[in-house]
N, C-alpha and C positions, 0 to 999 in steps of 0.2 A: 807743592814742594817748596820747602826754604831752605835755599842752600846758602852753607856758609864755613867757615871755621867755629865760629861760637868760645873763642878763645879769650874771655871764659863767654859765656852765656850773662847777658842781664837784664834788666828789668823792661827795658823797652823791646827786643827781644822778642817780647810775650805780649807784652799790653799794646802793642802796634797791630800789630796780627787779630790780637782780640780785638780790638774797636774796627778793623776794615772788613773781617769775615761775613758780616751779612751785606756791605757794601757790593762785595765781588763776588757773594751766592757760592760762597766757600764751604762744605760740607764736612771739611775735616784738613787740616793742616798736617803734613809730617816734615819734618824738622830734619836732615841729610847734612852731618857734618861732616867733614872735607877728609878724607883720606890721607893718600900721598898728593901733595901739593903738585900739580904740572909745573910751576914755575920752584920749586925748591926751598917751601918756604917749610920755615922751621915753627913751630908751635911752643907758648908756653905751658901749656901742660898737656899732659900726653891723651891721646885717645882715650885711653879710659874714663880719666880724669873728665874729658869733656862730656861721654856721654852719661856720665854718673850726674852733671851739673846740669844737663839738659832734662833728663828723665826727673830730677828733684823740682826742675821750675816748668816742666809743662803737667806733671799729675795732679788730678785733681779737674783737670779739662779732657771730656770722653772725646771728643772732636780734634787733640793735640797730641800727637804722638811723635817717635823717635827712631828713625831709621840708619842701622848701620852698617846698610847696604857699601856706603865707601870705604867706611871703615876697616868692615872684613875683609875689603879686597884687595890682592895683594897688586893688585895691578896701580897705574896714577890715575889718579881721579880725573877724569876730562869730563865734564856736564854733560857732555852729549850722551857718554855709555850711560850718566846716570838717568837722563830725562826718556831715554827709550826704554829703559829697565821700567821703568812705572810708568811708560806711554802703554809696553804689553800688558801690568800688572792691572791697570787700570785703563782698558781698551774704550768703554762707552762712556766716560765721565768724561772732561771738558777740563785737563790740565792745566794747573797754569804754573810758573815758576814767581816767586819771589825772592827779590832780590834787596840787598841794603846799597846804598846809591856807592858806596865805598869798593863795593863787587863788580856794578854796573859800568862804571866809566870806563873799565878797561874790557867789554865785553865785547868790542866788536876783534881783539886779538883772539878770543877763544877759540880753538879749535871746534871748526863747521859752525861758527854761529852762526848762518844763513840755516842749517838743518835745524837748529835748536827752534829758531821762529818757527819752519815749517809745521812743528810740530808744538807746540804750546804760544799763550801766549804770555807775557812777563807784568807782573806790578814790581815798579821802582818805589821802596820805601827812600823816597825825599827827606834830606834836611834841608839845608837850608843853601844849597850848592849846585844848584839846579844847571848854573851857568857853566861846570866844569864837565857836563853830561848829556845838556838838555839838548843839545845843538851839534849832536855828531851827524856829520851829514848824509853817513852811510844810512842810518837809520831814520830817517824823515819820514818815507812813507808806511812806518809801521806805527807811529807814534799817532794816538787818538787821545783828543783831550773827553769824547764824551766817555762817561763811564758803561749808558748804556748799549751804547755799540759794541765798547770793548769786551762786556760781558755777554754778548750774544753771540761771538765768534770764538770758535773753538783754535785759530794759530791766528799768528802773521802779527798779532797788536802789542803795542804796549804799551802802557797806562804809566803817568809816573801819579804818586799815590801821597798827596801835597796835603791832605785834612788832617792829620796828626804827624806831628815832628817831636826828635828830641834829641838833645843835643849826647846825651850817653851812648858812648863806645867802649868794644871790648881794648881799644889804645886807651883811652881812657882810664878804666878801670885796674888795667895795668903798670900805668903811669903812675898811678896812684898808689897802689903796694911799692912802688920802686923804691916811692918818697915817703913811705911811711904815714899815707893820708889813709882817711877812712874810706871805706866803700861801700860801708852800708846801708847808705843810700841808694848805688846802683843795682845792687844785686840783692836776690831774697835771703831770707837770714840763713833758711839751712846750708845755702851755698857761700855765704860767708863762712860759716864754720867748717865749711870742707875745705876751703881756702886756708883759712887758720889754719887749721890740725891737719894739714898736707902742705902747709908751706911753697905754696904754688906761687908763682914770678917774681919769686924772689930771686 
């Protein structure tokens, strides 16, 4: 699972995910964008919007799919309801959560994150901030630098995930529309045009 906002979705997004999949013996990626925010957080474009962006930049990969499992829910999104909804769905596979380091650093506030470990374990997709995350002290003894240890345990580890970085965010991206810069660079064309022709964060 890659939980996240995806406000909007871009290019790294995808191409991170693809070049670690066979690293982590990943079988299939689904992509879980954020509901009702626990913390009250407001979105630039609305749910639809986002899973329309998501569904445009993961087809075409049979292994990448789009869950709107938080979405539908009228309830707040807390990771934990979501990580146990596809701990049953997916009872004898070897979950794991991924994470963008932006998500992570504040993950030991999440509600139950001692249950979320029990129960998967997490890749930290790294940039270049390692210092603002790497070193929380609650979490030391989950943290394994070998990869293949971390891929032979079903909970308790977490790997941060340092071989491909990129400096592209969805702050970024919308930073960008503010100012009237381009962005298509970060994101695929079709979802540039739905940006366009929807007028999104502006």
């Amino acid at each position: 699972m890659y939980l996240g906002s995806f406000d909007p979705v871009h290019k790294a997004h995808i191409d991170i995910p693809l070049k670690i999949k066979d690293d982590y013996k990943l079988d299939q990626i689904i992509y879980v964008p954020t509901g009702k925010s626990p913390i009250g957080r407001r979105y630039g474009a609305s749910s639809a919007d986002r899973v329309v962006m998501l569904k445009n930049a993961t087809k075409g990969y049979d292994f990448l799919s789009v869950s709107e499992f938080e979405i539908c829910s009228e309830n707040i999104s807390f990771s934990i309801d979501t990580i146990k909804f596809f701990k049953r769905k997916y009872d004898n596979s070897y979950v794991r959560l991924i994470l963008g380091e932006d998500n992570f650093v504040d993950f030991t506030s999440w509600r139950e994150y001692k249950s979320i470990l029990s129960v998967v374990n997490i890749i930290v997709l790294s940039r270049d901030n390692i210092d603002s995350y790497g070193k929380i002290k609650e979490l030391d003894n989950y943290v394994v630098e070998d990869i293949n240890l971390f891929n032979k345990a079903r909970s308790e580890k977490i790997h941060y995930s340092l071989k491909y970085k990129s400096n592209v965010s969805a702050t970024l991206v919308r930073e960008s529309i503010l100012h009237n810069k381009s962005i298509e660079d970060y994101v695929i064309k079709e979802n540039y045009e739905y940006i366009q022709k929807n007028g999104l964060y502006k």
